[in-house]
Residue frames as a rotation matrix with the C-alpha (Angstrom) as fourth column:
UNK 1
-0.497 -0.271 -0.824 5.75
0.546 -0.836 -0.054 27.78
-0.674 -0.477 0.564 -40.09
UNK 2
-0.057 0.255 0.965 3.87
0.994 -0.078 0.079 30.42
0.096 0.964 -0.249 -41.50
UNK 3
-0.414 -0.660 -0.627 4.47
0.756 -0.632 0.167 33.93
-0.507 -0.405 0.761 -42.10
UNK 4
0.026 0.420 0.907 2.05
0.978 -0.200 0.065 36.67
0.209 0.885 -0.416 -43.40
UNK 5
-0.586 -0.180 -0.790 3.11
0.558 -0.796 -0.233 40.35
-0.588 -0.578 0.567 -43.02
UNK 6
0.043 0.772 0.635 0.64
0.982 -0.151 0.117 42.97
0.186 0.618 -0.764 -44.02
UNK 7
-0.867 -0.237 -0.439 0.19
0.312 -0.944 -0.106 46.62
-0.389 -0.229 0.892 -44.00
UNK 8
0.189 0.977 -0.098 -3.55
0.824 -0.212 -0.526 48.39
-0.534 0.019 -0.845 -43.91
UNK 9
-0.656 0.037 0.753 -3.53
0.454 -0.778 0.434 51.13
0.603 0.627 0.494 -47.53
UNK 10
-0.118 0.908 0.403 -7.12
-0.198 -0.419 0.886 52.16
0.973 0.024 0.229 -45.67
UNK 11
-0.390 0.324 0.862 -8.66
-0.896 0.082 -0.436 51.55
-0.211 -0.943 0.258 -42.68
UNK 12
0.348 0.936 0.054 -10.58
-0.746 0.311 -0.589 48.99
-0.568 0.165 0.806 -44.52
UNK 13
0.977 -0.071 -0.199 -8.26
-0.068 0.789 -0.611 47.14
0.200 0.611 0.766 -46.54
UNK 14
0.387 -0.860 0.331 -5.12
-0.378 0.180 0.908 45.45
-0.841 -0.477 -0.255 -45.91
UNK 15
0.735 -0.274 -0.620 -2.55
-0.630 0.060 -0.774 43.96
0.249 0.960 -0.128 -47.93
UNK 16
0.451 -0.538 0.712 -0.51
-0.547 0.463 0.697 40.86
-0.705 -0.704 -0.085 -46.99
UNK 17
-0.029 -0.312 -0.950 2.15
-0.847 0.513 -0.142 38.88
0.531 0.800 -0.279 -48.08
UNK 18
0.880 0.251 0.404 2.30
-0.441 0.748 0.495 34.74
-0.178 -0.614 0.769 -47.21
UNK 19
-0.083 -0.885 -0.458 4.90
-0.919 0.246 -0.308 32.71
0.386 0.395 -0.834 -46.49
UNK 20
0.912 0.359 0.198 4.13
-0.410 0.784 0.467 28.82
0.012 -0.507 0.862 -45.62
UNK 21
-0.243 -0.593 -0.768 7.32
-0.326 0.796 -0.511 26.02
0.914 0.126 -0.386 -44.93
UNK 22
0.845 0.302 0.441 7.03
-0.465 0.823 0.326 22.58
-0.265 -0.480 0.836 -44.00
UNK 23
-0.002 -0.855 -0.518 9.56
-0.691 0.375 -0.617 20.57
0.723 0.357 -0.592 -43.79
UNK 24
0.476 0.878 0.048 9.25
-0.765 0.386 0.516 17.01
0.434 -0.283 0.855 -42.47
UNK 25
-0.331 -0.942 0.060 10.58
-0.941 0.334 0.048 14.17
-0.065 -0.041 -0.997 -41.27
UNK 26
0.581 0.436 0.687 9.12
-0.219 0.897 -0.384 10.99
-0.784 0.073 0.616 -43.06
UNK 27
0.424 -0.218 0.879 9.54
0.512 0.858 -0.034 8.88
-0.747 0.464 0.476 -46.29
UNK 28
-0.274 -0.581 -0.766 11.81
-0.573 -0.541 0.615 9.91
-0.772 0.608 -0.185 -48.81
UNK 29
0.719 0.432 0.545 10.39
0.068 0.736 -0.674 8.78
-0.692 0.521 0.500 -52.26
UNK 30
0.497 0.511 -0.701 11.34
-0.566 0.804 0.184 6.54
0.658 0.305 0.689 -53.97
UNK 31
-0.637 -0.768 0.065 13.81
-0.501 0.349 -0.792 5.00
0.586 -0.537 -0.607 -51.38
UNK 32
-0.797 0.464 0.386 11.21
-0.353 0.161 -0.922 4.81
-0.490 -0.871 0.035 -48.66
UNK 33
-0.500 0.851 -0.159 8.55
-0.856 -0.457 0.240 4.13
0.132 0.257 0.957 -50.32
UNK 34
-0.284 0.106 0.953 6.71
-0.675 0.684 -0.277 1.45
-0.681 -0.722 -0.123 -49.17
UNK 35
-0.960 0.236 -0.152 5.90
0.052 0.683 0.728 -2.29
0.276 0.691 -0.668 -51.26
UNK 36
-0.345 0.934 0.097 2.21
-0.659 -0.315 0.683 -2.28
0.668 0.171 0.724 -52.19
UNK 37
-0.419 0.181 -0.890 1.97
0.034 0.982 0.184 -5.15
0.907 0.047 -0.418 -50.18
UNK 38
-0.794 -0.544 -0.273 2.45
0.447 -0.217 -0.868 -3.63
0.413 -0.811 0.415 -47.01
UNK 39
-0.402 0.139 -0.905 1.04
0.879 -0.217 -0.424 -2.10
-0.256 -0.966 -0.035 -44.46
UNK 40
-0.189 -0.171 -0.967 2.31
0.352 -0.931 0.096 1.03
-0.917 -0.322 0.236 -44.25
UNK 41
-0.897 0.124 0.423 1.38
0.426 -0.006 0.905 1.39
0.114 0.992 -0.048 -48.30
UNK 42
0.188 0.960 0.206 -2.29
0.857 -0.263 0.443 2.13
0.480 0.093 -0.872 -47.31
UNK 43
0.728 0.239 -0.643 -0.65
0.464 -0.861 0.206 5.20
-0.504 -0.448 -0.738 -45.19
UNK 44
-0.066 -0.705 0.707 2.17
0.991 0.037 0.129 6.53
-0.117 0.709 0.696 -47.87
UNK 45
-0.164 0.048 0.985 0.69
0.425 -0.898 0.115 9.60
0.890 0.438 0.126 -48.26
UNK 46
0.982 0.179 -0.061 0.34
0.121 -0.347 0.930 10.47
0.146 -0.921 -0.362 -44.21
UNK 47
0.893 -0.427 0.139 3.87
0.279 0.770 0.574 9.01
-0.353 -0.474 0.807 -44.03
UNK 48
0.320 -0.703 0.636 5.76
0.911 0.043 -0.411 11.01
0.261 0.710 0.654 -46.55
UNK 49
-0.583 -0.391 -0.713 8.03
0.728 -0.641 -0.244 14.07
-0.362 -0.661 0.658 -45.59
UNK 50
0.201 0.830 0.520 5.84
0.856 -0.407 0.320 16.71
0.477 0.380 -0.792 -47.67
UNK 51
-0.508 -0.585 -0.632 8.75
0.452 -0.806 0.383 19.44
-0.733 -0.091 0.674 -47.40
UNK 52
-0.018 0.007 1.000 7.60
0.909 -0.417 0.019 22.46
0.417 0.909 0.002 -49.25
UNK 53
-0.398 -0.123 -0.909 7.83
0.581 -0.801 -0.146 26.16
-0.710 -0.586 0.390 -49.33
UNK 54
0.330 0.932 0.150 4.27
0.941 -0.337 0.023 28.27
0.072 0.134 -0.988 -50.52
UNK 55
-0.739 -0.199 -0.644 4.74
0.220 -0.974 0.049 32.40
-0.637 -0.105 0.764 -51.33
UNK 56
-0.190 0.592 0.784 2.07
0.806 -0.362 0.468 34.44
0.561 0.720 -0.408 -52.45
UNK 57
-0.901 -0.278 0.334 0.25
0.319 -0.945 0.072 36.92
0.296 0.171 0.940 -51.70
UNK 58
-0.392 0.812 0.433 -3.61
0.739 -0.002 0.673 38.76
0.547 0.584 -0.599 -50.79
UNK 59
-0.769 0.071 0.635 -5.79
-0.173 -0.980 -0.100 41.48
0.615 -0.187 0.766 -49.45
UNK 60
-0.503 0.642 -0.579 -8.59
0.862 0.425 -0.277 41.98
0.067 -0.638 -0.767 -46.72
UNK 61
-0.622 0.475 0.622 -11.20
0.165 -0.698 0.697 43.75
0.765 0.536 0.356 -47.30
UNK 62
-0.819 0.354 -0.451 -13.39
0.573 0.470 -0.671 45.08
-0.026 -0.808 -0.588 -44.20
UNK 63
-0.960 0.019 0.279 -16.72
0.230 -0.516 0.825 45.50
0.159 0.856 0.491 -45.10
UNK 64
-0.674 0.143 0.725 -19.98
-0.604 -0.671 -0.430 46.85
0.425 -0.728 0.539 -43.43
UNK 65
0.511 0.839 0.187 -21.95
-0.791 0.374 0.484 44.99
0.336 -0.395 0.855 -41.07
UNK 66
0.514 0.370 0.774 -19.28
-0.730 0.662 0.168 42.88
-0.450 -0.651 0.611 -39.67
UNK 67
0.941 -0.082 0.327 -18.32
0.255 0.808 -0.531 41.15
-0.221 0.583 0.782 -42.80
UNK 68
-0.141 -0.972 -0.186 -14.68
-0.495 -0.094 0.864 40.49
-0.858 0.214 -0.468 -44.42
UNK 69
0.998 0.015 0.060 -13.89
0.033 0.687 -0.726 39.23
-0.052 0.726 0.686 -47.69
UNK 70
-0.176 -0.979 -0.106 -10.05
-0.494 -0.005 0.869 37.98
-0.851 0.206 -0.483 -48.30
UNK 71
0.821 -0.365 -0.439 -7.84
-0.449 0.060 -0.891 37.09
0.352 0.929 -0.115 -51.07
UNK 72
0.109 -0.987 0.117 -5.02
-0.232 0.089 0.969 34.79
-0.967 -0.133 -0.219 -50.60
UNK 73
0.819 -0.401 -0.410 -2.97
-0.385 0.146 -0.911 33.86
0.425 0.904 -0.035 -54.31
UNK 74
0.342 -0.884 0.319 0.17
-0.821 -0.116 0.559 31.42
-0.457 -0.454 -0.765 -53.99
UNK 75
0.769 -0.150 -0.622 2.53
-0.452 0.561 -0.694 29.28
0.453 0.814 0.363 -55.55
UNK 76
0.797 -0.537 0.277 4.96
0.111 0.580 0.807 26.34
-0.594 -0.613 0.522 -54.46
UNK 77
0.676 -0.729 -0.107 8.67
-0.663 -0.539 -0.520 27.67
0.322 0.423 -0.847 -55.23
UNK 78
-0.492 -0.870 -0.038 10.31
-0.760 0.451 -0.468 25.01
0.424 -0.201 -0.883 -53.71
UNK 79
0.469 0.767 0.438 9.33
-0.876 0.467 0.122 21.29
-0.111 -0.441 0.891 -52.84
UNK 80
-0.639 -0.769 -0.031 10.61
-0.723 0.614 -0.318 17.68
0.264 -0.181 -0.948 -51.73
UNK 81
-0.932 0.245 -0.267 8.50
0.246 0.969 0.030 14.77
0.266 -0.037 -0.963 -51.67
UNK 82
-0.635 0.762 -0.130 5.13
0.135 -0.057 -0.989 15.79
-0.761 -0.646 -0.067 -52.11
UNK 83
0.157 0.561 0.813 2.27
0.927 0.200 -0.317 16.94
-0.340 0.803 -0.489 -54.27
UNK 84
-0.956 -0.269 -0.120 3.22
0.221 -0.924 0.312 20.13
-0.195 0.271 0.943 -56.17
UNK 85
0.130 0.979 -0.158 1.02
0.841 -0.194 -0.505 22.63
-0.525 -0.067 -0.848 -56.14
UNK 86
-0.324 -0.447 0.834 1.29
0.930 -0.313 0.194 25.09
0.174 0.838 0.517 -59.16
UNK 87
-0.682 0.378 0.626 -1.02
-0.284 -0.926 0.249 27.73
0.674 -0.008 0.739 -58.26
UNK 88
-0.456 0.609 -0.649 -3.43
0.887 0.255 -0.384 27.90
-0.068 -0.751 -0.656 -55.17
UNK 89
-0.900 0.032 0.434 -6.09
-0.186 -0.930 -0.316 30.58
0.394 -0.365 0.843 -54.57
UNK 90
-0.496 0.795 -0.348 -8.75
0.863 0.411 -0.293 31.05
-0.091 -0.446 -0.891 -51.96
UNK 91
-0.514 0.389 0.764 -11.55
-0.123 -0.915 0.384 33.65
0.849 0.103 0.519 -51.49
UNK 92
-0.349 0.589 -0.729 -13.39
0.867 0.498 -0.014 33.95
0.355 -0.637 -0.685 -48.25
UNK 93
-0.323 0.836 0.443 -16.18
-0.123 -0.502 0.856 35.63
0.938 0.222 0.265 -46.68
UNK 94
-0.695 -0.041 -0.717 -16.00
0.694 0.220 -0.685 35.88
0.186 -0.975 -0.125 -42.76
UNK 95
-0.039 0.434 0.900 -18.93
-0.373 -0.842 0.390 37.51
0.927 -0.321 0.195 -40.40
UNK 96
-0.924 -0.250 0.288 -18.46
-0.185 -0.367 -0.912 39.09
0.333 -0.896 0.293 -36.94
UNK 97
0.166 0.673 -0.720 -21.14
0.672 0.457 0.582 37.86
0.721 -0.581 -0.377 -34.38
């Protein structure tokens, strides 16, 4: 599920928060985890629940000719078998056709 409400300061720029959860239903580690031998070892990481819940934050910027530039910023506040992610940010650069 993800959730990103925003509100426009400008015509031109927005502001948005994010809100990501996952929440799965696979391997619980270490219980589940699988014996190198195995199979299902070579898919462990497809295979695991990789519950977490992601909050941050960023802005959109609409700029002339078409173009956008965003901002997202976020951190994992809560998590359950997976890879923790401490800090995430993206920048991007989108153009209108």
């Amino acid at each position: 599920m993800s959730i990103e409400p925003g509100y426009y300061l400008a015509p031109d720029f927005a502001i948005h928060a994010l809100l990501l959860v996952k929440q799965g239903d696979g391997l619980s580690i270490p219980g589940d985890f699988p014996d190198p031998t195995s199979e299902l070892f070579f898919e462990h990481d497809r295979l695991v629940k990789n519950n977490y819940v992601n909050a941050g934050f960023g802005f959109d910027w609409l700029l002339s000719g078409g173009r956008r530039l965003s901002f997202d910023a976020m951190k994992m506040i809560e998590y359950e078998d997976t890879h923790i992610l401490k800090f995430g940010a993206q920048i991007r650069l989108a153009q209108s056709f």
